[in-house]
BASEKOL-883995 format. One record per residue: x, y, z of N, C-alpha, C in turn; residue in one letter; chain. Coordinates in pm, whole numbers, plus 50000, padded with zeros to 5 digits. Example, Ala and Ser with C-alpha at 12.3 -4.5 7.8 and 13.67 -1.06 7.14 Angstrom:
BEGIN
<<51319, 49431, 50780>, <51230, 49550, 50780>, <51320, 49670, 50780>, A, A>
<<51285, 49775, 50708>, <51367, 49894, 50714>, <51290, 50003, 50787>, S, A>
//
This chain:
BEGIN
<<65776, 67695, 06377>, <65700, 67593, 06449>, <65676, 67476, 06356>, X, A>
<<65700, 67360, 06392>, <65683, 67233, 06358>, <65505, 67233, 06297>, X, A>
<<65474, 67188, 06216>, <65317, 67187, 06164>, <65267, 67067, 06271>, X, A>
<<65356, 66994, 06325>, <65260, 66834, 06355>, <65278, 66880, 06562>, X, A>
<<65370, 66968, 06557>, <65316, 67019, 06746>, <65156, 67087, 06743>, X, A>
<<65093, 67141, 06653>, <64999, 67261, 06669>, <64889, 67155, 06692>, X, A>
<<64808, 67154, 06710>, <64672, 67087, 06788>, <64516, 67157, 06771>, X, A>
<<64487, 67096, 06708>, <64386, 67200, 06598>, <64262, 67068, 06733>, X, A>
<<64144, 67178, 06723>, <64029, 67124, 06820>, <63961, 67032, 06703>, X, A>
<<63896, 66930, 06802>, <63786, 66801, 06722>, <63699, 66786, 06824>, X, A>
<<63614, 66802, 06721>, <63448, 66744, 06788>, <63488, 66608, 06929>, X, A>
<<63554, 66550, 06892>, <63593, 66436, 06956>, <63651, 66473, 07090>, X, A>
<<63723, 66568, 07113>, <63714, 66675, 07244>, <63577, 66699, 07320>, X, A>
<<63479, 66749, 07262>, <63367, 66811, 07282>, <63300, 66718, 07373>, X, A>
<<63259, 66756, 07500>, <63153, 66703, 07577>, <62992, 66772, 07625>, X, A>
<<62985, 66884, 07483>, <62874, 66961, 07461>, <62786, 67056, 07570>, X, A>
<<62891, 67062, 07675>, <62869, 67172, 07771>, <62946, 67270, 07721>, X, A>
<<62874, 67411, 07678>, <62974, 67509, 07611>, <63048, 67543, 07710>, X, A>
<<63049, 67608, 07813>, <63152, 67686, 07923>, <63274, 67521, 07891>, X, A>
<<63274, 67434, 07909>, <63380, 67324, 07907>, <63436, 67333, 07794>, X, A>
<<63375, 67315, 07709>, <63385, 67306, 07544>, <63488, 67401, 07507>, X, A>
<<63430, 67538, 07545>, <63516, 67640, 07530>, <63645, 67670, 07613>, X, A>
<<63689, 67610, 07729>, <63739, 67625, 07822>, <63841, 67539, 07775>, X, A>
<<63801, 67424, 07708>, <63895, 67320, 07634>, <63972, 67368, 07521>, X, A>
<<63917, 67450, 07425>, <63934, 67502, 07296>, <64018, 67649, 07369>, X, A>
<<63986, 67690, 07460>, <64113, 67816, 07493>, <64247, 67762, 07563>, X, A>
<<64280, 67666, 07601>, <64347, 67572, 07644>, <64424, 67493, 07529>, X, A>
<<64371, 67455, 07424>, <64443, 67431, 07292>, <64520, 67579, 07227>, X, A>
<<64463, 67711, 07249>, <64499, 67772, 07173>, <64606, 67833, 07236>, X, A>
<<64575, 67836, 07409>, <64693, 67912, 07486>, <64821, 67780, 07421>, X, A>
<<64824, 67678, 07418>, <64945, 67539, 07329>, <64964, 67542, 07201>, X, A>
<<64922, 67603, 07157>, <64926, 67648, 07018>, <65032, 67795, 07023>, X, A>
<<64965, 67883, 07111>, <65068, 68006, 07098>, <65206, 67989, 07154>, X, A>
<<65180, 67875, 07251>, <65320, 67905, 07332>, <65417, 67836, 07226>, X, A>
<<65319, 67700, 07135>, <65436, 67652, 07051>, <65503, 67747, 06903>, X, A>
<<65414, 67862, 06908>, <65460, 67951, 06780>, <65580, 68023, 06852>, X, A>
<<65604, 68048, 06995>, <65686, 68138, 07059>, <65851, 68021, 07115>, X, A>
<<65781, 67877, 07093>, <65924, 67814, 07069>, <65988, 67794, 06972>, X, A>
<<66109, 67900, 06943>, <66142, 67972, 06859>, <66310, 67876, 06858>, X, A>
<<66333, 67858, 06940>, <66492, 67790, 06978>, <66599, 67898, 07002>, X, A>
<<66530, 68041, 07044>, <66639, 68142, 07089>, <66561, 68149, 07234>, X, A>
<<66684, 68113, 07279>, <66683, 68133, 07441>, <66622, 68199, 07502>, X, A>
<<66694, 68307, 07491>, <66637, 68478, 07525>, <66493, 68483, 07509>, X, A>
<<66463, 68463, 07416>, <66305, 68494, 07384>, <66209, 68421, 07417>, X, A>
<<66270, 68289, 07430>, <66180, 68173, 07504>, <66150, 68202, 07651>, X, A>
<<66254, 68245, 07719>, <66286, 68280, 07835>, <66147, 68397, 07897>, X, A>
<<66176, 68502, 07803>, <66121, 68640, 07846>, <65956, 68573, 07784>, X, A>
<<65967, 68492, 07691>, <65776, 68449, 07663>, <65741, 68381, 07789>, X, A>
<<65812, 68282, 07870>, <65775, 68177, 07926>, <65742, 68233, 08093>, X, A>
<<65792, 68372, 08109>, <65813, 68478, 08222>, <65686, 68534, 08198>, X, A>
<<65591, 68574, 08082>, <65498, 68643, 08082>, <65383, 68539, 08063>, X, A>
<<65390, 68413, 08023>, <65286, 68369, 07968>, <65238, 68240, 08114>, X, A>
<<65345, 68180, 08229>, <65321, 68077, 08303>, <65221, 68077, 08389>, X, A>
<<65203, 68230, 08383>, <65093, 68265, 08554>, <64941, 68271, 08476>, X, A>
<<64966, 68349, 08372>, <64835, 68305, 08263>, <64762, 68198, 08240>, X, A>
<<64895, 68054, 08218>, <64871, 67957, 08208>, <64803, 67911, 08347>, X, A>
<<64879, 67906, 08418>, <64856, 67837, 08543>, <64711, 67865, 08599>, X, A>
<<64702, 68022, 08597>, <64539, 68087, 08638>, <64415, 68023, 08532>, X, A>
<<64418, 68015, 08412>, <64372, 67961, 08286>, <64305, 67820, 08315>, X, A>
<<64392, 67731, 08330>, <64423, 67592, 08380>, <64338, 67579, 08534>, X, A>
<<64358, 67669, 08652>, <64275, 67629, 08778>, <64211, 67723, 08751>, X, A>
<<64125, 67794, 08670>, <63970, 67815, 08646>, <63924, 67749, 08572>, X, A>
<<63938, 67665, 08522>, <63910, 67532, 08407>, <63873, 67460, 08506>, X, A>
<<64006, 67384, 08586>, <63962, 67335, 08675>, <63855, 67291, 08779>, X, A>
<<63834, 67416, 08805>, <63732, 67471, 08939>, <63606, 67445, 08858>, X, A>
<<63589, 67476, 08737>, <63463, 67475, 08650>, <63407, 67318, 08651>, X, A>
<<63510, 67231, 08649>, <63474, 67061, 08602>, <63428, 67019, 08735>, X, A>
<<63531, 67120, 08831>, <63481, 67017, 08913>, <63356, 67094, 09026>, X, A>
<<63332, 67174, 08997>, <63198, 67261, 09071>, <63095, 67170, 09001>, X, A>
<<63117, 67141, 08835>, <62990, 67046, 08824>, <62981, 66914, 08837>, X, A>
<<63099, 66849, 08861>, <63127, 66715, 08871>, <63102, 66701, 09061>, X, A>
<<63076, 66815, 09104>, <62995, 66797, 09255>, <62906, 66829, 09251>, X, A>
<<62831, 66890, 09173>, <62709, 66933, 09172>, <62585, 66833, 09144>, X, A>
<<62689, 66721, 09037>, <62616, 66687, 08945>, <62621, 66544, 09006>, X, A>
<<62701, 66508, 09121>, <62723, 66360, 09218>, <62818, 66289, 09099>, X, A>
<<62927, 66323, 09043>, <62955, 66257, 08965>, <63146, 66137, 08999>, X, A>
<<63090, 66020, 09008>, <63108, 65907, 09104>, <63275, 65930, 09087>, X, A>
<<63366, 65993, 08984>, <63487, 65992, 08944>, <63553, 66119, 09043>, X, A>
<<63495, 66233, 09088>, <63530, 66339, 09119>, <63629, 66294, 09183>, X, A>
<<63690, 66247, 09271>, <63782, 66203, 09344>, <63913, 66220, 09293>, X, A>
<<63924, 66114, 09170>, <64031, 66076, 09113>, <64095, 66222, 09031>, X, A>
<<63952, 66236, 08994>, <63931, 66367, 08882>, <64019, 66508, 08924>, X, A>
<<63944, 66493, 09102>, <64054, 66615, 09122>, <64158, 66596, 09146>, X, A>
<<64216, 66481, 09177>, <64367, 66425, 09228>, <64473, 66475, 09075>, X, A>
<<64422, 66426, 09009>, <64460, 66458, 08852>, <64526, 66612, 08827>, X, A>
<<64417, 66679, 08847>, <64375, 66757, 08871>, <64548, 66840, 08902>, X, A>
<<64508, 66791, 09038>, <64609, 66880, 09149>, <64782, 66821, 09156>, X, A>
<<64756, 66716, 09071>, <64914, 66691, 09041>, <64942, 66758, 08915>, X, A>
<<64826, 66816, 08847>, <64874, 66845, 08717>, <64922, 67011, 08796>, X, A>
<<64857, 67053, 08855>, <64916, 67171, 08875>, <65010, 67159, 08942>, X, A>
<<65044, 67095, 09038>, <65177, 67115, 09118>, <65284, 67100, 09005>, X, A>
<<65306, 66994, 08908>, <65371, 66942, 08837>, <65404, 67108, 08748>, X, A>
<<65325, 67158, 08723>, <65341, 67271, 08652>, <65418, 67423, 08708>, X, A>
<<65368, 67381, 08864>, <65439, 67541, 08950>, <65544, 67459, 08981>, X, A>
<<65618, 67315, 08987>, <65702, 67310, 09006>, <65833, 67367, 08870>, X, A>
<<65774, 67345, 08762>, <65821, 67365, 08646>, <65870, 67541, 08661>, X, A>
<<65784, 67612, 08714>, <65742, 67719, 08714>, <65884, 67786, 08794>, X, A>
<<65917, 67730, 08948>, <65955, 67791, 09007>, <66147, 67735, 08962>, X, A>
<<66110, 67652, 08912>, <66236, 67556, 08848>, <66305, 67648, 08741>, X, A>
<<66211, 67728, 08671>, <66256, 67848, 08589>, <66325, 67962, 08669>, X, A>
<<66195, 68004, 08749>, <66223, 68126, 08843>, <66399, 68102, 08914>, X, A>
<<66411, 67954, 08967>, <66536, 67977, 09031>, <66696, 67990, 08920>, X, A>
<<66664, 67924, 08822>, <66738, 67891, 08677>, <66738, 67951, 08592>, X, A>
<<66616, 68025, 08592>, <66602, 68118, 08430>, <66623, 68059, 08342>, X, A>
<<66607, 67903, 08288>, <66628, 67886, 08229>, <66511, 67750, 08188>, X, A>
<<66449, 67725, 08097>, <66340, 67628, 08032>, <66399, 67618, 07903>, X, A>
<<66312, 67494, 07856>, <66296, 67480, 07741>, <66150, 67459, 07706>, X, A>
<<66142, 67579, 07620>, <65990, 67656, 07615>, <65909, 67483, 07475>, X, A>
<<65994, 67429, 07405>, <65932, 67314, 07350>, <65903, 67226, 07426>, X, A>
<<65987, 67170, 07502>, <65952, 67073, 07595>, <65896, 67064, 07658>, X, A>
<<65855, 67194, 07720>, <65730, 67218, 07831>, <65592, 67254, 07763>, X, A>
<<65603, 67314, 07668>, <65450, 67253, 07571>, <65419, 67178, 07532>, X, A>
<<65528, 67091, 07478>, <65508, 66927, 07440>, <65454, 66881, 07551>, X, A>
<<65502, 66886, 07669>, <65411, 66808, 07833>, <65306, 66884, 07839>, X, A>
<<65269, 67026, 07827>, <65165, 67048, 07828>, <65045, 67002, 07738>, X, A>
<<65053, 66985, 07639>, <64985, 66916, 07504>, <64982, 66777, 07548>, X, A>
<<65085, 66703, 07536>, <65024, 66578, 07560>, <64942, 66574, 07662>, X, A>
<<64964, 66628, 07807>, <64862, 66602, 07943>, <64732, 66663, 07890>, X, A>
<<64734, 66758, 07824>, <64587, 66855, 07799>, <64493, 66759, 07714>, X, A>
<<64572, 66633, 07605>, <64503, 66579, 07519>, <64476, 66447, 07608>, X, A>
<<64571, 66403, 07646>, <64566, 66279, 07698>, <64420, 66302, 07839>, X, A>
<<64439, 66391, 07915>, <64336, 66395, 07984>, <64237, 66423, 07967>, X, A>
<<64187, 66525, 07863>, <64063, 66556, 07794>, <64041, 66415, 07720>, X, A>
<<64107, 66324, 07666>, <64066, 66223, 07544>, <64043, 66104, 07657>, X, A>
<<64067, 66116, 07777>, <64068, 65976, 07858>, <63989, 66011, 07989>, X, A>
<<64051, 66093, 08083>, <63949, 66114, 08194>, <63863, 66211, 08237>, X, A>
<<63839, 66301, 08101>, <63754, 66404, 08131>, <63619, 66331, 08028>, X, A>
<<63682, 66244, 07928>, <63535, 66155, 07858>, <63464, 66091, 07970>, X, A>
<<63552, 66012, 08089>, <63467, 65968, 08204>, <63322, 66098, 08211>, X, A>
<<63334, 66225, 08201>, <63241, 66254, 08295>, <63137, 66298, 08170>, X, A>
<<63155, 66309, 08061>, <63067, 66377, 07929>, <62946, 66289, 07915>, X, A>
<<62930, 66183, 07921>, <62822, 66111, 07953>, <62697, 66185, 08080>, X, A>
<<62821, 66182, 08157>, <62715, 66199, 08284>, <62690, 66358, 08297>, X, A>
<<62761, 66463, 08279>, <62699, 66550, 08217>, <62584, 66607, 08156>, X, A>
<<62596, 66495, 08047>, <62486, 66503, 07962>, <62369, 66428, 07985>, X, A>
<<62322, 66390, 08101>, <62242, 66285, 08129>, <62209, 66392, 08253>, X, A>
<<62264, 66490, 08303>, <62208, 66570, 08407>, <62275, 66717, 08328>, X, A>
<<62221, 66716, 08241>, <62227, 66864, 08128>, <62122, 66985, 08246>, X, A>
<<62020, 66952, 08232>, <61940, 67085, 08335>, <62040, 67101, 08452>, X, A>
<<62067, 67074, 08494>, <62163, 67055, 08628>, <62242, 67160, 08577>, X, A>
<<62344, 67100, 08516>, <62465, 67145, 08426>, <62453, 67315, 08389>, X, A>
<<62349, 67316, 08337>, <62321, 67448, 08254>, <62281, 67545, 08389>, X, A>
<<62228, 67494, 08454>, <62196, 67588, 08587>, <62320, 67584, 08636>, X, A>
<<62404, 67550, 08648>, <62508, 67560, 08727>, <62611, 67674, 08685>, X, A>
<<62634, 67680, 08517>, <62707, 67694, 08465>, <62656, 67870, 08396>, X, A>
<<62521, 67857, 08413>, <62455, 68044, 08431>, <62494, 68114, 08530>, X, A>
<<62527, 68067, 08628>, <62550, 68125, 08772>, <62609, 68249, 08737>, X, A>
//
């Protein structure tokens, strides 16, 4: 594995709701493993990318569901866009998904590289939209997130 694919967590991520926080930081690490398992042998990329997509995918829309249970909870004015995002990021991903299933065939770098960049790029740009407001309805937040 390349040293400069791996994606080490920063405070600068952090929007100090732990369930998010953490939800963010297992999301770096599931991109982190998949990039130790792009190996550049086929075979093995193949049989990782068969065990690890539904993980991903389930991983990813319980993350999901989490931002945005409080980003309705919490009246927060972006939700809209937020889930649109959202729901192209997943389609974009089961399309990837089933694109394997019919082909058997990926390239297990390239599809972590898109996963990494979207995971950073959206955490560093439209999930900062909501860390403010979050944190400005924290009691809210924390009740929500005990459930």
């Amino acid at each position: 594995m390349e040293s400069g694919q791996a994606v080490k967590w920063s405070e600068d991520f952090a929007c100090g709701i732990k369930i998010v926080d953490d939800q963010h930081k297992g999301l770096l690490d599931l991109i982190n493993d998949m990039f130790s398992h792009a190996s550049g042998n086929d075979e093995e990329e193949q049989e990782y990318f068969k065990q690890v997509v539904e993980k991903a995918v389930d991983y990813v829309r319980t993350h999901f569901a989490t931002e945005e249970k409080i980003m309705k909870q919490t009246q927060f004015v972006g939700f809209d866009e937020h889930k649109k995002a959202h729901e192209t990021f997943i389609v974009t991903v089961l399309d990837k998904a089933r694109e394997f299933q019919k082909e058997r065939k990926i390239n297990l770098g390239e599809f972590t590289t898109f996963l990494k960049e979207w995971v950073l790029t959206h955490v560093a740009i439209m999930d900062k939209q909501y860390f403010s407001h979050f944190r400005k309805n924290i009691s809210l937040v924390k009740a929500l997130t005990l459930r």
